[in-house]
NUGU-709824 format. One record per atom (N, C-alpha, C): x, y, z. Coordinates in steps of 0.001 Angstrom, whole numbers, plus 500000, padded with zeros to 6 digits. Each point is the difference from the previous one (the first is absolute). Layout:
N
XYZ
...
% end
This chain:
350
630587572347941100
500162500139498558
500656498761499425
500927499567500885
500749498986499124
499341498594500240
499257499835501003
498669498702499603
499379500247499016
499422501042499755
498995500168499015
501068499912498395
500837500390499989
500804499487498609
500327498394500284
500119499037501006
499738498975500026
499076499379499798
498871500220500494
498873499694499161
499580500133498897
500173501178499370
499905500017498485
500752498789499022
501481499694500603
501088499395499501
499189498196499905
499398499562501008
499603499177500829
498612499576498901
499249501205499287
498693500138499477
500611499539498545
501013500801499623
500236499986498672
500656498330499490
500980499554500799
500369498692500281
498979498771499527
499463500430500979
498600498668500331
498925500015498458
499910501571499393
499080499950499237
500902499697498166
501083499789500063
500981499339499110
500200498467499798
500544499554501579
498934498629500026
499088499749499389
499002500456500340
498451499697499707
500296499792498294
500597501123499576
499854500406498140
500787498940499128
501351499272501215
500567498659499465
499305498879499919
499478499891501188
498974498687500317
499088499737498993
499355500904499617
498942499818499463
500336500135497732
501518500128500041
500381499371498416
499526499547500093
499721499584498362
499321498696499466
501608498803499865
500271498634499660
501070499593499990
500664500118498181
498966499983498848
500357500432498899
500854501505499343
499947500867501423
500398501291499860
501662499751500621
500041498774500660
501322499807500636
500899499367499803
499220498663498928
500507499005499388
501386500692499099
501015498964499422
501209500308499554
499665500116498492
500503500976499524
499957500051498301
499975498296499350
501158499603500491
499883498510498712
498821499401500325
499532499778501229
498215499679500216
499044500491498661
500321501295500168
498852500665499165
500221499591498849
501099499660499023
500670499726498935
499414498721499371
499573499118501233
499212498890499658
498625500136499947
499935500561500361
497984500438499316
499644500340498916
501129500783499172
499676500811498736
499019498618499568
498884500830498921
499519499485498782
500757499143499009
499507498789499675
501105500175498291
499794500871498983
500784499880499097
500108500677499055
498264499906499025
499234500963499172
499119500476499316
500557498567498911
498881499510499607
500297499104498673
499984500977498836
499531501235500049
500115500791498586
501532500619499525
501099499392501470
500832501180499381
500601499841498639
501079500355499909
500727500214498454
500770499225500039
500122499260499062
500526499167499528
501794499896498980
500798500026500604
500985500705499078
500900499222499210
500392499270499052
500339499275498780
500805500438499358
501433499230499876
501361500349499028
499843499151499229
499668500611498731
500434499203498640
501368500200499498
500542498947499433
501272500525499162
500148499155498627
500903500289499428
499908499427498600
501712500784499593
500332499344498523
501336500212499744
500201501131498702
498759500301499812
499964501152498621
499818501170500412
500432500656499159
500503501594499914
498605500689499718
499490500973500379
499036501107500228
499161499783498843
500884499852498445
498781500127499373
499770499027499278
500017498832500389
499494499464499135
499087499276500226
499079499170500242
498583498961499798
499930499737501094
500867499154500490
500069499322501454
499811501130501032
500837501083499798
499961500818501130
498638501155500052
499475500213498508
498864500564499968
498810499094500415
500002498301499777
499223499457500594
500062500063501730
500995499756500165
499856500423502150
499462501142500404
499811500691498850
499894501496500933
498261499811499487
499334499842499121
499038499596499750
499212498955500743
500878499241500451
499214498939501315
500088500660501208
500961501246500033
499825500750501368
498938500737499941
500004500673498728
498419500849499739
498937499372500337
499534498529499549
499279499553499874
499605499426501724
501145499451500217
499751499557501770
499206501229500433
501045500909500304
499628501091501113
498910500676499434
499359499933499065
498406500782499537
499355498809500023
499925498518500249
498721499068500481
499993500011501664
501453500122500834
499685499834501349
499839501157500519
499828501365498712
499589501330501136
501574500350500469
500743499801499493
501514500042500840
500169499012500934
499580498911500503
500249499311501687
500943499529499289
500249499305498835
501372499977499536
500882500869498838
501488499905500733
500674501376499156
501099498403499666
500510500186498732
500721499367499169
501174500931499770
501230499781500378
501299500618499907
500793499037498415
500221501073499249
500420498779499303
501746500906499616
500656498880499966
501616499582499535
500532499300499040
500028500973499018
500617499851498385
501491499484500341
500797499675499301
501161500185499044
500869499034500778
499426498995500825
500949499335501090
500080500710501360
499691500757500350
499829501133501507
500028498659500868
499288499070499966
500102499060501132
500606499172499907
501213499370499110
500803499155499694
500180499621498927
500048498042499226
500225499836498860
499087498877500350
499182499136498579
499027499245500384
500058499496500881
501100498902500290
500131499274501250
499593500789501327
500932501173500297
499476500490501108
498613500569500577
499456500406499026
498300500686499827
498971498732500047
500585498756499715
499187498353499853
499852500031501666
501502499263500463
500564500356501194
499091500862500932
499816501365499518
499802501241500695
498169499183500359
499471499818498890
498575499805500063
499809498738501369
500953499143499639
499432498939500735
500578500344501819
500863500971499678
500243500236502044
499326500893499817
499081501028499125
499063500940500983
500763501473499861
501123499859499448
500422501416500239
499218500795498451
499823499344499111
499055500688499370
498630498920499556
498898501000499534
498760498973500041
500286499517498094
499999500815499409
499688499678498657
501147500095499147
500049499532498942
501448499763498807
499298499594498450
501217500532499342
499218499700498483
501362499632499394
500220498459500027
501068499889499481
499732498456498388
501840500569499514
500436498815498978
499473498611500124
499568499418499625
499712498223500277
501464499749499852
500569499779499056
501461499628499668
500839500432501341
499973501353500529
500697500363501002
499965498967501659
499114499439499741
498902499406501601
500327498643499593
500455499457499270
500472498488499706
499828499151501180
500925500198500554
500955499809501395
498924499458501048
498332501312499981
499532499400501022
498670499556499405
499844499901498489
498898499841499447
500427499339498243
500186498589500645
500801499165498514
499013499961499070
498745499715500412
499075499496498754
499678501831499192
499980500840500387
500550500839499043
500693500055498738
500656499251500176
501200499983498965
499087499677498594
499018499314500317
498966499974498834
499924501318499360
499802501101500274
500498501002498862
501117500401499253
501326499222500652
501197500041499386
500012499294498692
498850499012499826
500189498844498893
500184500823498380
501044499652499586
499770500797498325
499096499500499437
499734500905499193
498993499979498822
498493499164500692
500111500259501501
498499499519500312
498572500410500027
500104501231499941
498809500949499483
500102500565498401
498712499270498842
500289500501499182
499505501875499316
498891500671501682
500282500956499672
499127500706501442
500248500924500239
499117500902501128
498448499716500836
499518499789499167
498472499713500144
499959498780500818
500769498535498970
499827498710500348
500980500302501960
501031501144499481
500555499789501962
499383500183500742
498967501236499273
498750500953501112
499111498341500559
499673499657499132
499036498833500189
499944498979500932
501619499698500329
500534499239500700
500397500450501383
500707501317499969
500209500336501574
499164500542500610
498638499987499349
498757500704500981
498975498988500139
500701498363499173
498850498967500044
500931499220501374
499097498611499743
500296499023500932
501110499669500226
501430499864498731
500772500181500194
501067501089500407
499533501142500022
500601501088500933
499893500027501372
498710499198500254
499707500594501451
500432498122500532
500320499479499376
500987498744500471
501409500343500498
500502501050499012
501047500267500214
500433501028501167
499034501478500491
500065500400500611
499798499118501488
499253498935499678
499466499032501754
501752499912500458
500812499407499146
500751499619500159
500790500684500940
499785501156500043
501253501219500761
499568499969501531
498529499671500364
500055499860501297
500745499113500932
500778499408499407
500401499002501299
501569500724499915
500257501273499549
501142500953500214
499060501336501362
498566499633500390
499816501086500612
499833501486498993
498937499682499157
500028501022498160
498851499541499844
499414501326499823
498249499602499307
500383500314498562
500150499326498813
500083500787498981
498899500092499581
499625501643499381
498601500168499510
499887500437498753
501168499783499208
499464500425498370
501420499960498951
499845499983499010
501372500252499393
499984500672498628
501199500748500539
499775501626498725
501503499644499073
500398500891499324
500548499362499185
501234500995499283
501048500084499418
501145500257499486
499619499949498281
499504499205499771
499863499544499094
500638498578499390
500326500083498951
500639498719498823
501606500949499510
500942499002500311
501255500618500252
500681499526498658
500808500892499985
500937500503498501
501187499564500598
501002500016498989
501493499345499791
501089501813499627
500830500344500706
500693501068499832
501510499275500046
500986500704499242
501214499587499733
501111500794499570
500967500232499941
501032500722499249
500261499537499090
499877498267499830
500550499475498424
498316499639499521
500398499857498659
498385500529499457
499194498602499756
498667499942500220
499922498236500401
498278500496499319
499806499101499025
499022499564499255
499363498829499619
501161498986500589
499508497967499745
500468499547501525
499627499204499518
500308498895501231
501196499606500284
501262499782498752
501418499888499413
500381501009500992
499833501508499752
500652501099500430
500197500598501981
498974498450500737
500407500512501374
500758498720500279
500542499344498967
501144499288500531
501393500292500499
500103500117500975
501223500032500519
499760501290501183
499070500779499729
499857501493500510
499794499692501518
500486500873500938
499611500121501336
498636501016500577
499146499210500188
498898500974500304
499872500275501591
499464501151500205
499867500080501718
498295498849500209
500255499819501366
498569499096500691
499827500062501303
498635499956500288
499788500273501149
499545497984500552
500422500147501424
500559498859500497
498888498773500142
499694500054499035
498658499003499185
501014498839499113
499610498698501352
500341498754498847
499036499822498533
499218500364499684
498777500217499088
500878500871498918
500210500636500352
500862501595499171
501142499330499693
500688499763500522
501342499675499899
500146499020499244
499251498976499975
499763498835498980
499653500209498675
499321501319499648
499340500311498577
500844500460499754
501605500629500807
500430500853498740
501461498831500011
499885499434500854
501154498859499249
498884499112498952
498987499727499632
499496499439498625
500298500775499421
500127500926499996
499912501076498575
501565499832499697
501068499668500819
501288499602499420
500534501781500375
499586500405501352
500892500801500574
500628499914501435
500323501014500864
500573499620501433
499288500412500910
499333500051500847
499017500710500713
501032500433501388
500042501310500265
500803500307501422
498899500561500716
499604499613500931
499624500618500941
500621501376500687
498740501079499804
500570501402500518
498901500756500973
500488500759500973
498420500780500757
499781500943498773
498852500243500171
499374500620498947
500363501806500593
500526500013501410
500361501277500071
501434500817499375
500772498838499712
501120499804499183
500276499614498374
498729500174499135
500004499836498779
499979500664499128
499815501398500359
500569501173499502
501260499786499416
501078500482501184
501053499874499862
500788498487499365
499701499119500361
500326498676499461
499709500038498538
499049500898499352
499945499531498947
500566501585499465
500857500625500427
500503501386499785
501285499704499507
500199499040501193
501919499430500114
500164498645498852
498737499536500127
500367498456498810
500131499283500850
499647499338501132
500064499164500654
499006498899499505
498814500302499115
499175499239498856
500064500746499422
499592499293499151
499312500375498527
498879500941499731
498708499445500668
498756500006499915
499278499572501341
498801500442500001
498523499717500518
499478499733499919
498517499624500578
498449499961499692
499588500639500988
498804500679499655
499044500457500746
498752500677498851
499186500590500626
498638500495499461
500390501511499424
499355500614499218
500002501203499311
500214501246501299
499243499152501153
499601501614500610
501257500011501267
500803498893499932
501548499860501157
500574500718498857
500360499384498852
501157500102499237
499994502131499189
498536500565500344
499924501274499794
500436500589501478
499370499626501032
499450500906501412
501858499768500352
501090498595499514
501106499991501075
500859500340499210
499725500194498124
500855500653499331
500932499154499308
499810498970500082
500985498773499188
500352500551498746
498915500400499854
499961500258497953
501906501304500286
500013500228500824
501170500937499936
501439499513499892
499987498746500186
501064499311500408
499763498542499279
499572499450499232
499577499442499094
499669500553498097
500366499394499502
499868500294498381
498834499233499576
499559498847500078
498999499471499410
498914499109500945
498925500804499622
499083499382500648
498637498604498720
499824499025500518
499319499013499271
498650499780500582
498854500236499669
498567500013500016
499886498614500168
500060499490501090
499640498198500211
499048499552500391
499585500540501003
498245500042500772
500805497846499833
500750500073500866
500131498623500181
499945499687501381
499854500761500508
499189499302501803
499459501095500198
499636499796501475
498887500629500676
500417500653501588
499976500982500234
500470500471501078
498673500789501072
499611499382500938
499161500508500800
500258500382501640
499034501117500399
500228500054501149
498971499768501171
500073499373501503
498897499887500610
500258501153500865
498561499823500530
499641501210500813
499340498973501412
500761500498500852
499886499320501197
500212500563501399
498844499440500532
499859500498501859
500568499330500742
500437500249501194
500145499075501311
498881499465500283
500126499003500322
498996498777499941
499306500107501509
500816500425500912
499393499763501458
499352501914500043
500821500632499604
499314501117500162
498588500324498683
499847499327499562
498949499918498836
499152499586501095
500086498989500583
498692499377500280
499773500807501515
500632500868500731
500072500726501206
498578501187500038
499974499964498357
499217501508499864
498656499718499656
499143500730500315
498629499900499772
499438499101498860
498939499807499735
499717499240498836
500013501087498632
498968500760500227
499840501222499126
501277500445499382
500719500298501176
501466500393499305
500806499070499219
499928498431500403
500737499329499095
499448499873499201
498647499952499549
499105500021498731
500575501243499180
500147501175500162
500117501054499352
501496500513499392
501055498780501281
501656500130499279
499625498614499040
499496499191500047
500264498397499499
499743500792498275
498092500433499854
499764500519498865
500469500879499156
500828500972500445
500409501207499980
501412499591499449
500775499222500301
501002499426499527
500500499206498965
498535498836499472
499436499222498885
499841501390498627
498947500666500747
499542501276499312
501031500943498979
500820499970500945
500986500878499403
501446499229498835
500205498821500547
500781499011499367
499366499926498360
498335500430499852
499682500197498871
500419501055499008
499984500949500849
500414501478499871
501575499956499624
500498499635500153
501419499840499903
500952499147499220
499209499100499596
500519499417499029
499599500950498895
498586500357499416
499845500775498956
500964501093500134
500625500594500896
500562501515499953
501566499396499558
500315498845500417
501245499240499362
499745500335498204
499168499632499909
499762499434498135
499924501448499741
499218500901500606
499977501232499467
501295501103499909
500797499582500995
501748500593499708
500875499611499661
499991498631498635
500897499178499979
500464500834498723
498544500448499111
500721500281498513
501304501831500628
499424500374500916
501036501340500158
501110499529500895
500354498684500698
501288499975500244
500463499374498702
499360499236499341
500768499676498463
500438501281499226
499309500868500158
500371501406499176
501314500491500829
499874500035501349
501489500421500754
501057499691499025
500103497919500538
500957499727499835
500453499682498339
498867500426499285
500542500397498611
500277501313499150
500176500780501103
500183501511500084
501660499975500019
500260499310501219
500973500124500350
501304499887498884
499506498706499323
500740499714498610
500323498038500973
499241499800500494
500275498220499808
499202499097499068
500850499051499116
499244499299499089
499161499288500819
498901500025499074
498784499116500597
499840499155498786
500244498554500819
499147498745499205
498882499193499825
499485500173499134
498613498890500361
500506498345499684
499609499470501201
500554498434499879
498950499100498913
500206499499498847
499300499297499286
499210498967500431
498952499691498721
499054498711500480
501224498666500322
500842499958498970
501053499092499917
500440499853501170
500504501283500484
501283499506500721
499056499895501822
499216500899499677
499144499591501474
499499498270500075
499377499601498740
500159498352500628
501244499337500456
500825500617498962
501763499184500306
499917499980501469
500047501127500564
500107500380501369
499182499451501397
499321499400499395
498552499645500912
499933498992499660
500320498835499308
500562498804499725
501588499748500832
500919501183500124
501071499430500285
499755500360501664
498898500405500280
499976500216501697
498673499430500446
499461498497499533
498899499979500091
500161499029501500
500858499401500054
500768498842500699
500465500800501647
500000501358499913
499836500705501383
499022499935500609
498810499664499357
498708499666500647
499651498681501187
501161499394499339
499988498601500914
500770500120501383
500398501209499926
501013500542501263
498829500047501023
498894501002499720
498717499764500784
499316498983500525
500332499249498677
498781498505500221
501021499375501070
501153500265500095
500769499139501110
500330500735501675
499149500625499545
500177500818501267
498589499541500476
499152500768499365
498401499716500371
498757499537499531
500953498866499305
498454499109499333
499772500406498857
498779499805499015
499914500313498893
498536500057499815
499461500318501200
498655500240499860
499494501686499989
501162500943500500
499751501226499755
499823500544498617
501493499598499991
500605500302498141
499001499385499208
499072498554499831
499346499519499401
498337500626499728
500000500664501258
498782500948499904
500305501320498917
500842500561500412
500358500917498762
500302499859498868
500920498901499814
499846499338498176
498383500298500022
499356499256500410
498631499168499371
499254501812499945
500463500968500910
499291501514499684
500715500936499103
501065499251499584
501139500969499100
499687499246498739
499118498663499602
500083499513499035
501371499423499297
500693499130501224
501513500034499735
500063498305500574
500640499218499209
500279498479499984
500822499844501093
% end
């Protein structure tokens, strides 16, 4: 009996062998082996995109992102989803500029004035009284000279692809200012634009530099006087609350670009960069009109509220644009005078 359970033992052995031997070596191989075979990745997958921008939910800018998200994700079928980040969520211009060019986010819709720092020839929209009205700006930042100006941002690692807009910026104050006489002496806040800062010492005031996340309060406490900015800051951040008089100047020009990472732009399919490049132009149209179309109801706000509103005269707007005409040469000494000279000759301006 007990051979014969040896033999069985002896049978079963040998025929286990056999069932090792004959693995295949892929069934034996080590996981990280196998790890290197995978496939790559499907070229259809999804595509996923952080926009950010510095405005609050409702107003133009932020209804335009969400509209270029609509618009993306219903031409690529969804392969791209557009996340977008209102109100500063991803920092303050600098950092979201910053953010674009290391990759931690793809897209941004920011201040020209704010981006100085890494994009000087900008400052060409800071110039006073250099646009004599909407149309002639439309004309210019979607012609040859816009897309001169956007070339410029690539050598920051920045595709810029369009530029949307704030509008034409107003004069706000606590002491009440109607001439050119009356911002003498006054301290206005500025954002850290040699361009800026130069127009409001012509005008025969002090220009302090302030973050614009701090101008609330700065102009709560009296630390200035006054401001500038466009109808739809000075409603959406509430100035008119903390300010008494606001002055209708449409004496500069405040715009914003809309811009990709430059290395991740060109990473992605063709189709797809065709459809963010257009889609972005597209909408920059869209958005300026929705500016013009909410300007007369933040004027109704902030004359609700009870702040005097001034209209700045034919008079005193030349005074003014005569006494800051000489900031222009701040440009020409920075970058030639062949930019600026193209726009006289399209602004109809000597």
């Amino acid at each position: 009996m007990l051979k014969k359970y040896i033999s069985l033992l002896f049978v079963a052995l040998l025929s286990l062998g056999l069932m090792m031997g004959c693995s295949s070596p892929a069934e034996t191989e080590p996981a990280g082996n196998e790890a290197q075979t995978e496939s790559p990745a499907p070229s259809g997958e999804v595509i996923e995109i952080s926009y950010g921008h510095g405005f609050m939910p409702e107003t133009p800018h932020h209804k335009a992102a969400m509209k270029f998200k609509e618009e993306v994700e219903a031409k690529t079928n969804g392969q791209v989803i557009v996340n977008i980040f209102p109100s500063g969520q991803l920092g303050s211009a600098r950092e979201m500029f910053e953010g674009v060019q290391m990759g931690t986010q793809e897209i941004a819709l920011l201040p020209t004035a704010r981006i100085s720092g890494f994009a000087p020839e900008l400052q060409l929209f800071d110039l006073p009284f250099l646009f004599p009205d909407r149309e002639t700006a439309y004309e210019i930042m979607d012609g040859e000279i816009g897309t001169e100006l956007l070339g410029t941002l690539s050598s920051q690692g920045v595709k810029g692809v369009a530029f949307y807009e704030d509008g034409f910026k107003h004069f706000t104050s606590n002491n009440e200012i109607a001439s050119l006489d009356d911002f003498n002496g006054q301290k206005f806040r500025t954002m850290e634009s040699p361009i800026i800062m130069s127009q409001f010492k012509a005008l025969g005031s002090n220009p302090v530099p302030i973050d614009f996340a701090e101008l609330y309060n700065s102009l709560q406490l009296g630390v200035v006087d006054g401001q500038e900015n466009p109808l739809v800051t000075i409603d959406n951040m509430k100035f008119y609350e903390v300010q008494k008089n606001l002055l209708i100047s449409e004496h500069a020009y405040l715009g914003h670009v809309l811009i990709y990472g430059d290395e991740w732009f060109n990473s992605l399919p063709e189709d797809i960069q065709k459809i963010l490049f257009d889609t972005g132009r597209e909408i920059a149209v869209w958005q300026r009109a929705e500016v013009q179309n909410e300007e007369s109801k933040y004027l109704e706000n902030i004359k609700a509220f009870g702040t005097n509103v001034i209209e700045l005269s034919e008079e005193e707007r030349e005074k003014m644009k005569a006494a800051t005409k000489d900031v222009h040469q701040e440009y020409v000494k920075m970058f030639g005078d062949t930019l600026l000279n193209k726009v006289y000759e399209a602004t109809g301006q000597q």
